[in-house]
Every structure is written in structure tokens, then in C-alpha cells.
C-alpha positions in Angstrom: -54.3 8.5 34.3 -51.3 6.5 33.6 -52.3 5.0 30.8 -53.2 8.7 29.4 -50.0 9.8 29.9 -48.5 6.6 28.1 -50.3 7.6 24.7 -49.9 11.5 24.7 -46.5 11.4 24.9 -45.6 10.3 22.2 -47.9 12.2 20.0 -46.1 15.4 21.6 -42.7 14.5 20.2 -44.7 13.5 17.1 -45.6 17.0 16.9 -42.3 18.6 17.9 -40.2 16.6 15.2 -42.9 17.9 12.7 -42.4 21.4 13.8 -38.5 21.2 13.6 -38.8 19.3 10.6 -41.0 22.0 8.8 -39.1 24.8 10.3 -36.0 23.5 8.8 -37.5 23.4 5.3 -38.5 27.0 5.4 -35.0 28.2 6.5 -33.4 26.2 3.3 -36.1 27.5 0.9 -35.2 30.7 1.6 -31.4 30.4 1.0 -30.7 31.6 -2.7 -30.0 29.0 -4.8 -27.5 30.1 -7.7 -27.5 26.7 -9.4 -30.8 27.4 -10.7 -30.6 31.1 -11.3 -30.3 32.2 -15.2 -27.4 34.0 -16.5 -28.2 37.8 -18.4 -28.8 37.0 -21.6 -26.5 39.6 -22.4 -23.6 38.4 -20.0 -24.5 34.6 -21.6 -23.3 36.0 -24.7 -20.0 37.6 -24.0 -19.2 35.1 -21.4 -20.1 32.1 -24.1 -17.3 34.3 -26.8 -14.4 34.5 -24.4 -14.8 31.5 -22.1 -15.4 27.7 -22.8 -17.5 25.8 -20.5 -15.4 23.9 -17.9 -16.2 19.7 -18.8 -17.2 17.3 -15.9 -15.6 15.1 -14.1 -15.3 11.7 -15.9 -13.9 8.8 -14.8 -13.1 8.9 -11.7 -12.5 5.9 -9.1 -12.5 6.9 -5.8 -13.5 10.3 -4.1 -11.9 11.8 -0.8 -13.0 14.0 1.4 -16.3 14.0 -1.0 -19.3 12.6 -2.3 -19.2 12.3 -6.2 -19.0 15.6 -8.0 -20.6 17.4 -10.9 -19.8 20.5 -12.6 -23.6 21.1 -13.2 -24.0 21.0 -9.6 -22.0 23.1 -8.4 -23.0 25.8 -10.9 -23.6 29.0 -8.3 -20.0 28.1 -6.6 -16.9 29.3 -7.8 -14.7 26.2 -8.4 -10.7 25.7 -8.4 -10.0 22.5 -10.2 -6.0 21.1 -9.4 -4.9 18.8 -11.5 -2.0 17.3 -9.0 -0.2 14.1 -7.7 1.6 13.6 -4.6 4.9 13.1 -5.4 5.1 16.0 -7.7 7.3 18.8 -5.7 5.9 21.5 -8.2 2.1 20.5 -6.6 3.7 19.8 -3.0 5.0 23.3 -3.0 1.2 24.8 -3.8 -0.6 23.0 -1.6 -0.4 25.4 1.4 -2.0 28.5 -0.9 -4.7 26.0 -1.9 -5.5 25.1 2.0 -5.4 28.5 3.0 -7.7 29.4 0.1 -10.1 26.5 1.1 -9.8 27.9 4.7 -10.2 31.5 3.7 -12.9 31.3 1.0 -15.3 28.2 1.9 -18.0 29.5 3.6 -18.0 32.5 1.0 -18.6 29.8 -1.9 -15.1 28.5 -3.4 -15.5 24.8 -3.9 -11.8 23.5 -4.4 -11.6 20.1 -6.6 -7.6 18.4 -6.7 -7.7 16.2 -9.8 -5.8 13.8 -8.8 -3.7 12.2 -11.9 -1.3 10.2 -11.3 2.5 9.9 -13.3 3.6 6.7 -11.7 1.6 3.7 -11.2 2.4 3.1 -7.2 0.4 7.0 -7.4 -2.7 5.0 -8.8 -3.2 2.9 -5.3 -6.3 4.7 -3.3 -4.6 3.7 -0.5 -1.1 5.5 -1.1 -3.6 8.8 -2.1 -5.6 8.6 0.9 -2.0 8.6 3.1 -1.1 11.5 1.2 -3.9 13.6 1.6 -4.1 13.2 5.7 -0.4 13.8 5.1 -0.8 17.1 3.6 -4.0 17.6 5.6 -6.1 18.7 2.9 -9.6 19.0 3.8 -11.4 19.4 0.1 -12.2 17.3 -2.2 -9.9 14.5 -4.1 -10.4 12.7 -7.3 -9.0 9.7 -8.1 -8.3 10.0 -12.1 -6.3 7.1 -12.5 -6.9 6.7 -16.3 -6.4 10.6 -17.4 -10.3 10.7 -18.5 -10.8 14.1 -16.7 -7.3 15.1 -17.8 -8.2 14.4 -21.1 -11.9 16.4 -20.8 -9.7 19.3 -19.8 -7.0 18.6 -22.7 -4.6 19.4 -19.5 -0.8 18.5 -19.8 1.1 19.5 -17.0 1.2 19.2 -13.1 0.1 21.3 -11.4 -2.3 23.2 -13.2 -5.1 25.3 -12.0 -8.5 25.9 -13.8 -10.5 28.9 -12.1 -14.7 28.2 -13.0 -17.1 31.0 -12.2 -20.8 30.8 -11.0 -22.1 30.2 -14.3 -20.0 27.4 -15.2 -17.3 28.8 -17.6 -13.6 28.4 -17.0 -12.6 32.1 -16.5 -8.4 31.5 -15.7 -6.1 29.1 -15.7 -2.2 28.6 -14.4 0.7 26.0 -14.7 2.8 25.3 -12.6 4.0 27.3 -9.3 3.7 30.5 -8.8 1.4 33.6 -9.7 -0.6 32.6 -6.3 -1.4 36.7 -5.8 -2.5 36.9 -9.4 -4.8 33.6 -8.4 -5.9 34.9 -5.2 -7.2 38.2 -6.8 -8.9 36.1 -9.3 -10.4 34.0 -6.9 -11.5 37.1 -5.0 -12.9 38.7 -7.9 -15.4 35.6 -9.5 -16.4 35.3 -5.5 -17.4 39.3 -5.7 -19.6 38.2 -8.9 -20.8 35.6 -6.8 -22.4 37.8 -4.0 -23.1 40.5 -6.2 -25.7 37.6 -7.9 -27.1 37.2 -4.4 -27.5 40.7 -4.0 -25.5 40.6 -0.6 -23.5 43.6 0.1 -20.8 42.4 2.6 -18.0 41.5 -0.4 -14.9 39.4 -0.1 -11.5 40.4 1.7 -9.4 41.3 -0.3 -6.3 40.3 1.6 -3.7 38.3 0.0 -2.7 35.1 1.6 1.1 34.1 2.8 1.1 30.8 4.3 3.3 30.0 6.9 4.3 26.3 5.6 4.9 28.6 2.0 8.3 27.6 0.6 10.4 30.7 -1.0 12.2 28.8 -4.5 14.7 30.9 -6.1 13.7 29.2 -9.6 16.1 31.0 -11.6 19.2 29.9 -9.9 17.9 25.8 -10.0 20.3 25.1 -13.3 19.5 20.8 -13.1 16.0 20.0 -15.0 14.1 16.8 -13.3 15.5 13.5 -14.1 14.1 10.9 -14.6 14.9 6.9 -14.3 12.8 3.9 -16.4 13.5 3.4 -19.8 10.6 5.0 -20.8 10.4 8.3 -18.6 14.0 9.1 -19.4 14.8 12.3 -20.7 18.5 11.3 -22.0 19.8 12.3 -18.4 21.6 9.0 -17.5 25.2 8.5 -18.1 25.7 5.5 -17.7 27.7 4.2 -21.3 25.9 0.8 -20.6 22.8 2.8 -21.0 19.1 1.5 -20.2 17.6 -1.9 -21.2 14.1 -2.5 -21.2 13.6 -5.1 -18.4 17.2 -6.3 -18.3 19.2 -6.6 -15.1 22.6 -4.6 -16.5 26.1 -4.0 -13.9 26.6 -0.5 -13.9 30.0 0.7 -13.7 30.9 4.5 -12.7 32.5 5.8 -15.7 36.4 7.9 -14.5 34.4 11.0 -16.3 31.3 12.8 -15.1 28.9 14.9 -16.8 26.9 17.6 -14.7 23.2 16.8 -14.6 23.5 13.1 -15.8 22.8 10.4 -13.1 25.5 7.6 -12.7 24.5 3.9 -11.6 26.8 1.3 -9.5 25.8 -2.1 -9.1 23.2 -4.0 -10.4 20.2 -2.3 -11.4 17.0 -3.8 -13.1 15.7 -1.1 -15.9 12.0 -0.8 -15.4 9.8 1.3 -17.8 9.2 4.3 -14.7 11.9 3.2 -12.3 15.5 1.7 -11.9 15.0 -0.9 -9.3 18.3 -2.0 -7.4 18.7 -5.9 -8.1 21.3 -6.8 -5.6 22.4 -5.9 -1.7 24.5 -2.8 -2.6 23.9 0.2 -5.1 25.2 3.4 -5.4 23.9 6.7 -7.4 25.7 9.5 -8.3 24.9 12.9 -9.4 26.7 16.5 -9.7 24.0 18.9 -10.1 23.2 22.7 -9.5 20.2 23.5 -7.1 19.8 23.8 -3.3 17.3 21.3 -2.2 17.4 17.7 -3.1 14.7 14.9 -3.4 13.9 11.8 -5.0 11.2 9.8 -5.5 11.7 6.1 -4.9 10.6 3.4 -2.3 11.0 -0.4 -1.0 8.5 -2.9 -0.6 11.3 -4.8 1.8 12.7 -1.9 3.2 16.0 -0.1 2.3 18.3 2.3 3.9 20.3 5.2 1.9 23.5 6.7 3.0 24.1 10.1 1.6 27.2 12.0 1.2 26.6 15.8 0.0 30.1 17.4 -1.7 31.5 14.0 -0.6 30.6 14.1 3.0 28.0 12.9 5.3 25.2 15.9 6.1 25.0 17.5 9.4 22.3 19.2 11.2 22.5 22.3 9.6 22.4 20.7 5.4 20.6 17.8 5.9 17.1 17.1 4.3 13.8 16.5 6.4 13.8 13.1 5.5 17.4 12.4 7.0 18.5 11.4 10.2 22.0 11.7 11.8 22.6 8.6 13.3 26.6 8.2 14.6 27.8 11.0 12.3 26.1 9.0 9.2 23.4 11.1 7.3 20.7 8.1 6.5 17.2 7.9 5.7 15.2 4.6 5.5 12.9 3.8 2.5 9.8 1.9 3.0 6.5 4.0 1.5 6.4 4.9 -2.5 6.4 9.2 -1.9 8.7 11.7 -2.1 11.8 11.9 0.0 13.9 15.1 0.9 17.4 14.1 0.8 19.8 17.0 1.1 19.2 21.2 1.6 22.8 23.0 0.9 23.1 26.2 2.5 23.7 27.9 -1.7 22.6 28.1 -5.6 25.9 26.9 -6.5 27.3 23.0 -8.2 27.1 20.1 -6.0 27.5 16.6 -5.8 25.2 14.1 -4.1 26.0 10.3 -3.8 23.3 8.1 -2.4 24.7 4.5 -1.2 21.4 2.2 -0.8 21.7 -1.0 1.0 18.6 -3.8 0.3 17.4 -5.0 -2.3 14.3 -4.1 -4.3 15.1 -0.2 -3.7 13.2 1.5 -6.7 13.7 5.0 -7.9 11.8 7.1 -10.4 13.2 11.3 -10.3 15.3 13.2 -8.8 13.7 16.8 -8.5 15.5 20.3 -7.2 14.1 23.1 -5.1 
């Protein structure tokens, strides 16, 4: 009897795994698969006047959050495709509309895609990517494009910029830049609608517009300073310097007795890089009179540096300073270590300001300085 039970067992869970196995099968052959299903003939025709067909992704290095991705494969899915990179503010500042969307619209069939392309090359290191994304807590899925091939497919020239791809494929609306996230939404909304219409399901999409609590309110009008930035390649004729930038050359940079609003000035000696100005001695300062509210820069030390930061020629307080400073015996200082984006300085108005950044250690790099 013993040895009965011994063989029958395992025939029995035999059996149940087959069962399970088979009953599993039937429950996903009867979901409606979009990918396969053909477009009206009539639709195909209007759509193929008005729309082009969104490109694949090509390229790409490393995926996050994903397996490798295909256009053709997720036809039946509407797909947002973010060209971004992390130390862009403009992309920094749309990231909580594109998590609330992924949360919001997932399960109803928006497959978000951030392109990740990067400006600098520190932003090219899957490692410095990865960071960011658990940073910013996205949950989608990230590209690594570190050689602009997707970019390219897409003929795209700006961060951020949002391509909107409906269930059949074609690339239905696009946006640069910030902004227009209710316009987005609606669109979102409305290819989604197409989507269930398709599937012949009746329950439709909320139509509810998103406002996300980590949202940041940017009065861009009043911002009068463009983005600045240092290398002697990237520079958009914003430093002041007279000794002006040298390709690779360690030059001593003098403050001039005259200042010029939105030009950057350089102290000490500073090594001219093609993306970056990299401080080439102990002690550097940077100065800058500009007209915004929120200050940050991109930069970053391999060796570790600290910055102290006077704001309208004193240190910053509790009430002015940026995220990324801390008050440590009445000195506003923040330490640089990680290549990303730092938040230096919030004033409490719109109006002109000056900002001076004293950096001590060597090897401090920096690349922009952006507004908000």
C-alpha cells in the first residue's frame, strides 16, 4: 500500500500542473490581442496622410526597468516616447506628470518609453542613469541612447520632447519642452478611448486631469537669464572672462572691475574642457548676476569638493537656500561628489541677483548653470 501511494502521487500533481497549465492558456487566448488586429482600410488611409509612422528604437545599450523594446510590438498600446536626460531641469520638472500618467493610465494600455540621450558624457555611464532613475523613482521603461541613433530615427532636437503613438503605430502628437501637460493628458486620454473602443469595451478612460503634488509652478516669463553653458565647445558666448576659453589650456582667470548681467566670471585657475570648466587648483571662485528665482548647476568631483555660496553677497539662510544646501555655522555650503544636478539658491522674487560660488578642491568640474 505504501508503495501505491509512492507512485500515484506524483502522477496527481502531474495532472494538477497540466490542468493549471491549460487553464492558464485559455484565459490568455481569450484576451484581445490589438497587436495583431488590422486597421479599417479606410482609417489606414487617412491615418497614413496626416501621420508618419513612429521609427523603432535603434541603438540602444542598456534597458531599465525593461526588457528590450519594439515599436512593432507594442502596436495595440498607446506609447509616450520622452526623449530626456537627467540633469536636464526642463525634463526634471516633467517627470512627475509622466509618473502620474504611468500610474494613472498603465493598466488601461499607455506604455511610457524615456529615451534616454544624453548631452554630457558623465550622462552616458549606465551606472550614473540607473542612480537617477531610482532617484526620480520612475517605474517605466529607460533607454540608454548613448550614440543619438534613436534620436536620430526620430529627427528629434530638443530635451524634453514628447512623441504621443496610437494603437496602430503612427505618431499622432508631439511636444517640446515643459508645459501643455493638460493638452497632453487629453491626448493621452483620447488615443486610450480609441484603444477600448477597438476592444469593443464600454467602460472608457477618466477623464480627469492630473496635478501632481511633487509638480513645480515656473513663472517662465519672468526667468530673463538663458542657460549657460561652460566648455569651449558648449559655450553660448556667455562667459566674460576677457581671457576667454582655450581649448584644453589651464588659463588664471582674473575677475574683471566690470560685470555684465548673464555672463559667468572665473577666479583662479581653471582648465577649459570641451563640456566643462574644471577647477585646476585648491581655490576657485564663480560669479554671476543673473535674473531668475531658482538656481542650479550642473557640475561634480571625482575627489570631492565643497562650494560656499553667497546669494546678493551673503550666505543663504533657511528660508532662500537651495535643496542641495546645508547651513552649517551660518555658512550656506553644499558638498560635490556625484556628476547631477545641484540646486544652489531659491530667492524669495523674479527680480536681478547675484550668486557667487567659492569652491574649495581640486578637480571641481562644471558644465551649466540653469534658472527656474
Amino acid at each position: 500500500m505504501k508503495q501505491y501511494n509512492f507512485v500515484k502521487k506524483p502522477f496527481l500533481t502531474v495532472v494538477v500542473v497540466i490542468f493549471i497549465a491549460a487553464a492558464i492558456f485559455y484565459i490568455e487566448s481569450q484576451k484581445p490581442d490589438l497587436s495583431k488586429a488590422k486597421i479599417p482600410e479606410q482609417e489606414k488611409t487617412e491615418k497614413d496622410k496626416k501621420y508618419p509612422r513612429a521609427p523603432d528604437f535603434a541603438g540602444i545599450e542598456r534597458w531599465i526597468n525593461s526588457e528590450p523594446l519594439k515599436i512593432e510590438q507594442l502596436r495595440g498600446k498607446v506609447v509616450l516616447v520622452d526623449f530626456w536626460t537627467y540633469t536636464c531641469i526642463n525634463c526634471i520638472r516633467t517627470l512627475p506628470y509622466l509618473k502620474e500618467w504611468d500610474k494613472k493610465y498603465r493598466d488601461k494600455g499607455l506604455v511610457i518609453v524615456g529615451i534616454h540621450t544624453p548631452e554630457f558624457e558623465f550622462e552616458k555611464k549606465y551606472e550614473n542613469v540607473l542612480k537617477a532613475v531610482n532617484d526620480y523613482q520612475l517605474k517605466y521603461a529607460v533607454a540608454q541612447d548613448n550614440n543619438y541613433a534613436t534620436w536620430s530615427l526620430y529627427q528629434n532636437r530638443y530635451w524634453p520632447h514628447k512623441y504621443l503613438i496610437d494603437i496602430d503605430g503612427y505618431i499622432m502628437y508631439d511636444h517640446i519642452g515643459e508645459g501643455a501637460y493638460d493638452e497632453t493628458e487629453k491626448m493621452i486620454q483620447l488615443l486610450l478611448n480609441e484603444r477600448m473602443e477597438r476592444l469593443d469595451r464600454k467602460d472608457g478612460i477618466d477623464t480627469g486631469i492630473s496635478k501632481p503634488t511633487e509638480a513645480v509652478d515656473v513663472n517662465y516669463f519672468n526667468i530673463k537669464t538663458p542657460e549657460i553653458y561652460f566648455g569651449y565647445q558648449f559655450s553660448r558666448g556667455n562667459f566674460g572672462n576677457p581671457e576667454g576659453l582655450k581649448a584644453n589650456q589651464v588659463i588664471d582667470y582674473k575677475l574683471p572691475l566690470s560685470i555684465t548681467p548673464n555672463s559667468v566670471y572665473l577666479e583662479g585657475k581653471w582648465k577649459n574642457n570641451a563640456d566643462n570648466m574644471e577647477l585646476a587648483d585648491d581655490e576657485g571662485e564663480i560669479l554671476l548676476i543673473f535674473q531668475a528665482k531658482v538656481v542650479n548647476i550642473v557640475a561634480g568631483s571625482e575627489n570631492g569638493s565643497e562650494t560656499f555660496v553667497f546669494l546678493d553677497n551673503e550666505f543663504e539662510n533657511e528660508q532662500n537656500k537651495g535643496s542641495d544646501i546645508a547651513i552649517r555655522e551660518n555658512k550656506s555650503i553644499s558638498s560635490i561628489n556625484e556628476f547631477r544636478l545641484y540646486n544652489i539658491a531659491s530667492a524669495e522674487s523674479y527680480d536681478m541677483h547675484s550668486i557667487s560660488i567659492e569652491i574649495a578642491g581640486k578637480g571641481f568640474k562644471i558644465y551649466t548653470f540653469t534658472f527656474g
